[in-house]
PASEBA-1860 file (N, C-alpha, C; in nm, 3 decimals):
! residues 42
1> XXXXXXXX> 14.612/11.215/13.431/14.481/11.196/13.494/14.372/11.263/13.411 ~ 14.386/11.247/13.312/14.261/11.312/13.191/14.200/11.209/13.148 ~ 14.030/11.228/13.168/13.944/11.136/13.096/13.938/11.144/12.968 ~ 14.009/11.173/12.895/13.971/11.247/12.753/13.945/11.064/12.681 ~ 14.020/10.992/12.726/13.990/10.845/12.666/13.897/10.823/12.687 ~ 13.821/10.736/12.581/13.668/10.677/12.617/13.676/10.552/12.752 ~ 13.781/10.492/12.736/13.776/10.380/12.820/13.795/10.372/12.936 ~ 13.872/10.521/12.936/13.933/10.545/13.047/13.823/10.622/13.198
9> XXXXXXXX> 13.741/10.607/13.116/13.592/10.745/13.214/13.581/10.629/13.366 ~ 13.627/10.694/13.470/13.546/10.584/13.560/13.480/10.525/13.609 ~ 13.453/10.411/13.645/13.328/10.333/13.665/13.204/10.417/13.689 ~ 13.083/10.371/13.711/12.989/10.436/13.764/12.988/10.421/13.959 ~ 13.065/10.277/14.007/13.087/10.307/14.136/13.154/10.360/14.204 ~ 13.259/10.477/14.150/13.339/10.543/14.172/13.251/10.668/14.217 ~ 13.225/10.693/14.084/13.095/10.870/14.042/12.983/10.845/14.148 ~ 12.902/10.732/14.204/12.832/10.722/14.314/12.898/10.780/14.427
17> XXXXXXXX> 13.006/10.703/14.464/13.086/10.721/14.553/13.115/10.841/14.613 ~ 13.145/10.923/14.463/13.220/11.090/14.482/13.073/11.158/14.501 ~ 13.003/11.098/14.460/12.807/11.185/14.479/12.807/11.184/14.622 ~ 12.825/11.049/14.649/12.767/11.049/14.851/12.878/11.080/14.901 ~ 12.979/11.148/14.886/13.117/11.164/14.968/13.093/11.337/14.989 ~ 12.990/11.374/14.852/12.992/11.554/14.781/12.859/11.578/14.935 ~ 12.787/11.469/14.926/12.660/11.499/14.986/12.670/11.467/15.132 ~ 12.754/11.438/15.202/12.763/11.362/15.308/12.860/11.494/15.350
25> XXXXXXXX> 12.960/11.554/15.276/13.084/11.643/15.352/12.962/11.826/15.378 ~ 12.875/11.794/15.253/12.703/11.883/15.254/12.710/11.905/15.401 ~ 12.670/11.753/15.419/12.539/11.736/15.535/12.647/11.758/15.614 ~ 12.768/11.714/15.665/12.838/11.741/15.768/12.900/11.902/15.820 ~ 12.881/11.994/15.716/12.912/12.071/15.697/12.788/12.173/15.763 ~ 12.650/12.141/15.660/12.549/12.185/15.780/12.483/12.172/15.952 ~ 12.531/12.052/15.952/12.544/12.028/16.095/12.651/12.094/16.200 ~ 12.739/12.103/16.172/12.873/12.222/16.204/12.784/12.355/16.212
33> XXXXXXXX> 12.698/12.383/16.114/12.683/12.515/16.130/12.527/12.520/16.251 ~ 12.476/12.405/16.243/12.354/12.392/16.352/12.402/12.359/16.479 ~ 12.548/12.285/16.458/12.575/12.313/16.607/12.628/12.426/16.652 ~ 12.685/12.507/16.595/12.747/12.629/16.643/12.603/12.731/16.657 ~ 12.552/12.715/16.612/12.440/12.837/16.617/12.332/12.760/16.745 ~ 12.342/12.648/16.781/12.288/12.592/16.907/12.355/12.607/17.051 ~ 12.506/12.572/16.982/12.610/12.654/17.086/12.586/12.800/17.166 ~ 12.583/12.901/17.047/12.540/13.023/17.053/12.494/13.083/17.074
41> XX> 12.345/13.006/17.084/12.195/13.033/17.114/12.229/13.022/17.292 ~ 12.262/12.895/17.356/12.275/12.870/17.479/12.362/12.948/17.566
END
């Protein structure tokens, strides 16, 4: 599983993919923490 090949680099709709998967587990992750601290608050 090494990109070291040129041909081998993966697509660019893959690397999107892993961007909004990085940014989305983000956002889900901050929301976890706004609900617990809304929890908390109440």
């Amino acid at each position: 599983m090494l990109w070291s090949d040129p041909e081998n680099t993966p697509p660019k709709e893959l690397r999107d993919a892993q961007k909004m998967m990085r940014r989305a587990g983000v956002l889900l992750a901050l929301a976890m923490v706004v609900a617990m601290l809304a929890v908390g608050i109440r």
